[in-house]
C-alpha positions as CSV (number, residue, x, y, z in Angstrom):
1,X,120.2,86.1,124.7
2,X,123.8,85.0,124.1
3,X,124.2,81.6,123.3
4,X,126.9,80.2,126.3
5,X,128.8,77.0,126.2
6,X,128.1,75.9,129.1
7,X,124.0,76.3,128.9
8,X,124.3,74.0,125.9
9,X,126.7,71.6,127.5
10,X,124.1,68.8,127.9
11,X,123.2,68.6,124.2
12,X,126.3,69.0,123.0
13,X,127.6,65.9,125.3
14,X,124.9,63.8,124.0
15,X,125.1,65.3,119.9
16,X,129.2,63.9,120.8
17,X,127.7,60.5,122.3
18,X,125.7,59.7,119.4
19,X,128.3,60.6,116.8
20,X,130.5,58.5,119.0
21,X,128.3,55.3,118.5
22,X,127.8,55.5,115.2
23,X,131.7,56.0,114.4
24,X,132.0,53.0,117.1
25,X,129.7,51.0,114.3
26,X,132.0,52.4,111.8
27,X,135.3,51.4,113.4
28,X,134.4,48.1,114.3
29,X,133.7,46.8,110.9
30,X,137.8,47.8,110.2
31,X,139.4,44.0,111.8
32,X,135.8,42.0,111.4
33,X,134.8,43.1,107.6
34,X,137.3,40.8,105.8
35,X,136.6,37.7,108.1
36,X,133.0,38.6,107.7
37,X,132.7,38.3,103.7
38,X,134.6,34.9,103.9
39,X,131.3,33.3,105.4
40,X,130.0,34.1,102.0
41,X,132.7,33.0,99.9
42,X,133.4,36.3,98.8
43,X,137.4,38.0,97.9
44,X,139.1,41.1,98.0
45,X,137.0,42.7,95.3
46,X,133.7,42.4,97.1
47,X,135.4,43.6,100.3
48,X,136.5,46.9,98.4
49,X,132.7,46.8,97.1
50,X,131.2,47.2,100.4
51,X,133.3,49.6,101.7
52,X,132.8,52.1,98.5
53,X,129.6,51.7,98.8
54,X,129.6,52.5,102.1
55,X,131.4,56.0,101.2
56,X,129.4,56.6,98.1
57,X,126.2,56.5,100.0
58,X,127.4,58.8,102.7
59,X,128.3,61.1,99.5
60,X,125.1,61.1,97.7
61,X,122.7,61.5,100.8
62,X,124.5,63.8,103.4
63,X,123.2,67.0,101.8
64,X,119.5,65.7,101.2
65,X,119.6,65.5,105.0
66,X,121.3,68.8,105.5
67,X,118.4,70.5,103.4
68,X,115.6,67.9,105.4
69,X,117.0,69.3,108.6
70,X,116.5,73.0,107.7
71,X,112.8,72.2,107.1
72,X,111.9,70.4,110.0
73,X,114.1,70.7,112.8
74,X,117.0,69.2,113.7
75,X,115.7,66.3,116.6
76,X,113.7,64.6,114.2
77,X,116.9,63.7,111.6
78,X,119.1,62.6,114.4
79,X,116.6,60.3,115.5
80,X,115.7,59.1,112.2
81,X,119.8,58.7,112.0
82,X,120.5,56.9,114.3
83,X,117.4,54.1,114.4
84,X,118.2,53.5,110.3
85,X,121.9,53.0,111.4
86,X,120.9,50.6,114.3
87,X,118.7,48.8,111.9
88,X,121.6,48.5,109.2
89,X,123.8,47.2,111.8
90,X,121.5,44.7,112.7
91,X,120.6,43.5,109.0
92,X,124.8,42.7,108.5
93,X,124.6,41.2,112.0
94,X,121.8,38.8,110.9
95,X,122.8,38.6,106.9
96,X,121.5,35.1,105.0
97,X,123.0,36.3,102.1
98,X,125.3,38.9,100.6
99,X,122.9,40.6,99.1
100,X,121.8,41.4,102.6
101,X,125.8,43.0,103.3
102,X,125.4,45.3,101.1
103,X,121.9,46.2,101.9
104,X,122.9,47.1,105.3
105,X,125.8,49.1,103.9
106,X,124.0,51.2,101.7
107,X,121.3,51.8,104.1
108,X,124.8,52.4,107.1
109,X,125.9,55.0,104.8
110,X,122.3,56.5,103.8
111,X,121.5,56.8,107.9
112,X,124.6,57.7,109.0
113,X,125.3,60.3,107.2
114,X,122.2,61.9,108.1
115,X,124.1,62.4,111.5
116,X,127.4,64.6,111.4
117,X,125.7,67.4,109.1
118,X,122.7,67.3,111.5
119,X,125.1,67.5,114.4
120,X,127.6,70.1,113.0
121,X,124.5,72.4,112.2
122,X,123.3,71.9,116.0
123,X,126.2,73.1,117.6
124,X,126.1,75.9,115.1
125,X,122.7,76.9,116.0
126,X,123.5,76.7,119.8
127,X,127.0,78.8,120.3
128,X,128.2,81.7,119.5
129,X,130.6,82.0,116.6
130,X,133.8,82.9,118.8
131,X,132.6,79.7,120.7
132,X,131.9,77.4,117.8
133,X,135.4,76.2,117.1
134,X,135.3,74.3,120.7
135,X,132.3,73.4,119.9
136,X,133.2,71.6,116.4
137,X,136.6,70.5,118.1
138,X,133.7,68.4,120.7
139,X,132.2,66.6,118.3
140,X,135.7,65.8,116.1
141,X,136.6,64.5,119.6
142,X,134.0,62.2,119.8
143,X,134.1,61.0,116.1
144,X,137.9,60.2,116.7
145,X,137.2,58.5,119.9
146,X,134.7,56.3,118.2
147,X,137.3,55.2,115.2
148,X,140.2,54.3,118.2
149,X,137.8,52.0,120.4
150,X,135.8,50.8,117.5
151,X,138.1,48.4,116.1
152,X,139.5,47.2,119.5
153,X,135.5,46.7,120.6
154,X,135.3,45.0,117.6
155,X,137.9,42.5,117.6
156,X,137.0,41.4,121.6
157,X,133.7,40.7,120.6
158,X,134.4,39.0,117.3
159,X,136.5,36.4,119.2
160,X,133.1,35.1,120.9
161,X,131.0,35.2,117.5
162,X,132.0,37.5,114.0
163,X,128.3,38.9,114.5
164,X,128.7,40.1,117.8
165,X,130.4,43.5,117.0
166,X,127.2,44.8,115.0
167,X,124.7,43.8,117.4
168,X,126.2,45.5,120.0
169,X,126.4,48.9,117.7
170,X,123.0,48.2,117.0
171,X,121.7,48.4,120.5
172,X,123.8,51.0,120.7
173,X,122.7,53.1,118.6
174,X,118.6,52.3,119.6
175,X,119.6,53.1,123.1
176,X,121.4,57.0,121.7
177,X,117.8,57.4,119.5
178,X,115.7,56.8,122.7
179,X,117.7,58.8,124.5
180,X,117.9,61.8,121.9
181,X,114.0,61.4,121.6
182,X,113.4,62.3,124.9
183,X,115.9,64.9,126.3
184,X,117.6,66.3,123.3
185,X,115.7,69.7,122.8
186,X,115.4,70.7,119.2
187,X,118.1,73.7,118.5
188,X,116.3,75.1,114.9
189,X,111.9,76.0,116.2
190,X,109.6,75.9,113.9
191,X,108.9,79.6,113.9
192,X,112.9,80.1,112.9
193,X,112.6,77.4,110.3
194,X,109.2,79.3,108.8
195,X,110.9,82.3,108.3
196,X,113.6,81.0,105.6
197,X,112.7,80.9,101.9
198,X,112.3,77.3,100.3
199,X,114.9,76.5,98.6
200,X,114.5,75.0,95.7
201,X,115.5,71.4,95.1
202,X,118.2,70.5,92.7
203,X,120.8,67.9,91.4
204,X,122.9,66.7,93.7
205,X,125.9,67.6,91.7
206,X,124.4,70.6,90.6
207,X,124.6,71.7,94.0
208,X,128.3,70.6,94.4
209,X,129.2,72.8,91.4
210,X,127.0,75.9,92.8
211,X,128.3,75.1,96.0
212,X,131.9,75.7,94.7
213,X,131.2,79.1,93.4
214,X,129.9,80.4,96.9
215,X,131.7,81.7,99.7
216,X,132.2,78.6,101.2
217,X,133.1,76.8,98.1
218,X,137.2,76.8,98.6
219,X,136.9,75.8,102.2
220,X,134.7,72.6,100.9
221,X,137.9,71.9,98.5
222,X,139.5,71.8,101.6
223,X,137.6,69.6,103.4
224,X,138.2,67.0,99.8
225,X,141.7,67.4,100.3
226,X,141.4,67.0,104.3
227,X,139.7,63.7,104.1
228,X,141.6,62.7,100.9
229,X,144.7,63.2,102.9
230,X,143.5,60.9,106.1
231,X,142.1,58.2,103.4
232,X,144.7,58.5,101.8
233,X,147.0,57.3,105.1
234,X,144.2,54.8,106.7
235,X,143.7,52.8,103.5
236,X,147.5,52.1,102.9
237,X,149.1,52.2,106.4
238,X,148.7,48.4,107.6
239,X,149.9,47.2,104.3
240,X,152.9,49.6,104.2
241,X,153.7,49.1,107.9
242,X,153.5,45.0,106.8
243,X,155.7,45.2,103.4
244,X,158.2,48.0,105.2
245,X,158.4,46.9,108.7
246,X,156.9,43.2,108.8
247,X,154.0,44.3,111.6
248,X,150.6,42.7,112.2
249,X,148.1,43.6,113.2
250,X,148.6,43.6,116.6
251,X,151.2,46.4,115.9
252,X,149.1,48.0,113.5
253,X,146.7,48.4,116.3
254,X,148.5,49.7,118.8
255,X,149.8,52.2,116.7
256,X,146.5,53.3,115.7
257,X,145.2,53.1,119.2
258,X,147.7,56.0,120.2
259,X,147.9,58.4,117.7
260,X,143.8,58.7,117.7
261,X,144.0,59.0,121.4
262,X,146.2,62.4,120.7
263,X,144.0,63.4,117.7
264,X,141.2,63.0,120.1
265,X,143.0,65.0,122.7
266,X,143.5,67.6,120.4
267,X,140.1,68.4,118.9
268,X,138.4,68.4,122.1
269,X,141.2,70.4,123.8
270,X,143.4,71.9,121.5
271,X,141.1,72.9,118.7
272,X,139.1,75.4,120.8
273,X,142.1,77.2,122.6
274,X,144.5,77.6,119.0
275,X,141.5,78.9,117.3
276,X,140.3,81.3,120.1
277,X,144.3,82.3,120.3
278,X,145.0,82.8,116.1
279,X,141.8,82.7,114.9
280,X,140.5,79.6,112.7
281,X,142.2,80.9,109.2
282,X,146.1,80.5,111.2
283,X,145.1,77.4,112.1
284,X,143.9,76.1,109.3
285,X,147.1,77.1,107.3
286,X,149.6,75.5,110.1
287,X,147.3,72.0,110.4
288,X,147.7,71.8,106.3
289,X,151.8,72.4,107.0
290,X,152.2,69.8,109.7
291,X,149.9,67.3,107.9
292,X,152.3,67.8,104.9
293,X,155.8,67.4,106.7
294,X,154.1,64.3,108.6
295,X,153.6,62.6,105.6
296,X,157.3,62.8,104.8
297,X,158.8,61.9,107.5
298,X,157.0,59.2,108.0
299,X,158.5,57.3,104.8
300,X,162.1,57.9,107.1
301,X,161.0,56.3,110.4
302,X,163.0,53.2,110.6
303,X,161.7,51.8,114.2
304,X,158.3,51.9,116.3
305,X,159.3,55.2,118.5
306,X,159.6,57.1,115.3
307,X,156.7,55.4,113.7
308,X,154.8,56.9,116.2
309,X,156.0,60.4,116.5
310,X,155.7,60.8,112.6
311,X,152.4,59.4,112.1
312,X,151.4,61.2,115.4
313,X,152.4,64.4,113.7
314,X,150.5,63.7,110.3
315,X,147.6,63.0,112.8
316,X,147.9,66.0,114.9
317,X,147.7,68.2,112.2
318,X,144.8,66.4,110.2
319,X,143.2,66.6,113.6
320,X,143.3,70.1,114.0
321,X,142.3,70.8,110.6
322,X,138.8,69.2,110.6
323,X,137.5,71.6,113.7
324,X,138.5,74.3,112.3
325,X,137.3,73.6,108.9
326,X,134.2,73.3,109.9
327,X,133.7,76.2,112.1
328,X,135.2,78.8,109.4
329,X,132.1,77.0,107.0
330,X,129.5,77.1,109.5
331,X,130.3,81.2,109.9
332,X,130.0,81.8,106.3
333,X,127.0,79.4,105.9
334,X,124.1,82.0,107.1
335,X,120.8,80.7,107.6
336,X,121.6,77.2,105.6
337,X,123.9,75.6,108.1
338,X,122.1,72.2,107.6
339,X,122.4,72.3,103.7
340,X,125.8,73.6,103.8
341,X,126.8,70.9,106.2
342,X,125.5,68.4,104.5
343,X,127.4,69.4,101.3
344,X,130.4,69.5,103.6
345,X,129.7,66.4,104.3
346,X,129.8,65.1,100.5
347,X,133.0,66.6,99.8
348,X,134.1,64.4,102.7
349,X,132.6,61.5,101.6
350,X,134.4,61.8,97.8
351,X,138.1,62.0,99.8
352,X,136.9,59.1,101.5
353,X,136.1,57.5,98.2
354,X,139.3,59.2,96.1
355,X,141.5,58.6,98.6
356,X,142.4,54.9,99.5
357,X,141.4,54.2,95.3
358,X,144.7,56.7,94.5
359,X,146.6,55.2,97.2
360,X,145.9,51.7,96.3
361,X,147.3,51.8,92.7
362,X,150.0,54.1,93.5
363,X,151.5,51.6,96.4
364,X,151.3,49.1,93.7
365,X,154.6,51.8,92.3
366,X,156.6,52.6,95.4
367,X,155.4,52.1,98.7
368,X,156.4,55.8,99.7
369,X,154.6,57.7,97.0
370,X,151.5,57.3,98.3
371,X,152.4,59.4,101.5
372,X,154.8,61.7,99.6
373,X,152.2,62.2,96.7
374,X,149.5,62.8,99.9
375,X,152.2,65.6,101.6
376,X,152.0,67.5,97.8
377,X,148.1,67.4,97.9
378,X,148.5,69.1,101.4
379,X,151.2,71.8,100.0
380,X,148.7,72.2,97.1
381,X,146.2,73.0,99.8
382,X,148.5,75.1,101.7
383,X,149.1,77.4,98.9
384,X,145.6,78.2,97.7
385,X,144.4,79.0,101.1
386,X,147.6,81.4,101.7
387,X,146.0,82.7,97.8
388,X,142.2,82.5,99.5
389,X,142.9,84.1,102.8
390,X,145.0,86.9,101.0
391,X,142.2,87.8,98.7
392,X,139.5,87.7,101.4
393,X,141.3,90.4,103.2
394,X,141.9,92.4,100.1
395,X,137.6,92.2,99.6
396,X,137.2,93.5,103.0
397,X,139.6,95.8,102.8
398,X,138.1,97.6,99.9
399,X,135.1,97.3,101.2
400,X,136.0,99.1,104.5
């Protein structure tokens, strides 16, 4: 039986929901987090602390629960996901100490990252592969949708009480596990699950490095430089948009507020009809081009209307990119689409951690290098898959 779109529709919808309240949880934190540590006396350094470890977590765990969710199921991880992030969010809501912050953030980024490999390999499981690229481009959707409100959730809240923000993503999140227990079906049976090999359990960056050498290992050097690139830009932007054009945050916002509304527009529309029109490879190679030229002409917009049409462009291509990504990875990923994800995930989770640490010392330079040096990384990436796509074809060529 062919696996339709629209039979799936329901868990798809609710996969996108919960993705979209955890990265609510996530995008929250962004305008509390600094406030938040003051309570504790704590500076800048501590701040950077919680947020690495945050990243790091996601980086070490992602592909343990990729592997977990190949052996028994897919339902029971999401669940699991999703009631360790609520209780994280709760434990920062409630902290004593600030020991107790970053308890909750390792245990955010342990739970949460048990979530987006889960849900990729779900909608991979569910659709057909000429389908999957809409369905990827659905849960990109989601994820940006959650990073827009999230902050301007958090900072209505916060104005009642700083704590506010993570009890409501707690709740949240405890209402999207309820809900997932009982009407998400499980999309991986046990009787498919018995019929794979075990595989056998190994270093986490042993696993990276095998990783690389597989068919899918140059498209997860993608996916470093992808969320290297969007680090790269999140980390820096309100301080550059501060020293350059004097903005606060109430600018920063609003800026940020529209371009993710178009990147969300254009994974959960856009995505699926490019890649079903050129095929995910094309797109892949145009999304690295315009992420590239959007980095440099952003360092020459000189007042808001051109601020937001060059970081807008950056954003529409980075946008485009992750969908597709992931759908080309999920095609050459066989039968281990919950390890593979997960490892997808890691590679994500290192740009997350790379990125903002390169951009922070090389603002401290230039302002503009950051961005420019970004646009290189994305030319870099540009090139090898040009390189990667070429020799692909020549393999299959032979073959034939």
């Amino acid at each position: 039986m062919k696996k339709k779109m629209g039979k799936n529709s329901g868990p798809l919808a609710l996969l996108s929901f919960n993705l979209l309240i955890v990265m609510v949880g996530i995008g929250l934190v962004i305008p509390i987090l600094p406030f938040y540590v003051e309570k504790f006396n704590a500076n800048a350094k501590v701040l950077g602390a919680l947020v690495a470890v945050f990243a790091f977590m996601q980086f070490l765990f992602a592909p343990v629960w990729g592997r977990l969710s190949d052996k028994i199921g897919r339902k029971p991880l999401i669940t699991i996901g999703l009631l360790g992030f609520a209780i994280a969010e709760f434990i920062f809501a409630f902290a004593l100490g600030l020991w107790m912050l970053f308890v909750s953030r390792i245990m955010a980024g342990m739970f949460g990252s048990a979530l987006m490999p889960t849900a990729m390999a779900y909608v991979s499981d569910v659709t057909e592969p000429e389908k999957r690229g809409q369905g990827m481009g659905f849960l990109g959707a989601a994820m940006g949708l959650g990073i827009v409100i999230g902050p301007g959730i958090g900072g209505w809240l916060a104005e009642f009480d700083l704590s506010y923000p993570f009890i409501f993503a707690g709740i949240a999140a405890t209402i999207a596990a309820i809900v997932s227990i009982l009407i998400l079906p499980e999309s991986y049976p046990k009787e498919k699950r018995e019929k794979e090999p075990e595989v056998k359990k190994e270093n986490q960056f042993v696993l990276m490095k095998t990783a690389l050498k597989s068919p899918v290992g140059f498209l997860l050097i993608l996916v470093f430089i992808m969320s290297f690139g969007l680090a790269n830009f999140q980390s820096i932007f309100s301080y550059y948009a501060l020293e350059r054009y004097d903005y606060g945050p109430q600018e920063v916002g609003f800026i940020i507020l529209i371009i993710g509304i178009i990147g969300t527009i254009v994974q959960g529309v856009g995505v699926g009809k490019m890649t079903a029109i050129f095929g995910e490879e094309r797109v892949v190679t145009i999304s690295l081009l315009i992420s590239a030229f959007g980095f440099v002409i952003m360092t020459l917009a000189t007042n808001m209307t051109w601020i937001l049409i060059t970081t807008a462009v950056f954003f529409v291509g980075n946008s485009m990119l992750r969908p597709s990504l992931n759908s080309l990875i999920s095609k050459l990923a066989g039968n281990r689409q919950g390890m593979i994800m997960g490892l997808n995930n890691s590679f994500l989770s290192l740009g997350n951690v790379a990125g903002p640490l390169l951009a922070g010392t090389l603002f401290e330079w230039n302002i503009h290098i950051p961005y420019l040096f970004g646009a290189f990384v994305m030319i870099v990436g540009l090139i090898l898959t040009k390189i990667w796509i070429s020799q692909k074809a020549r393999k299959v060529k032979e073959v034939s």
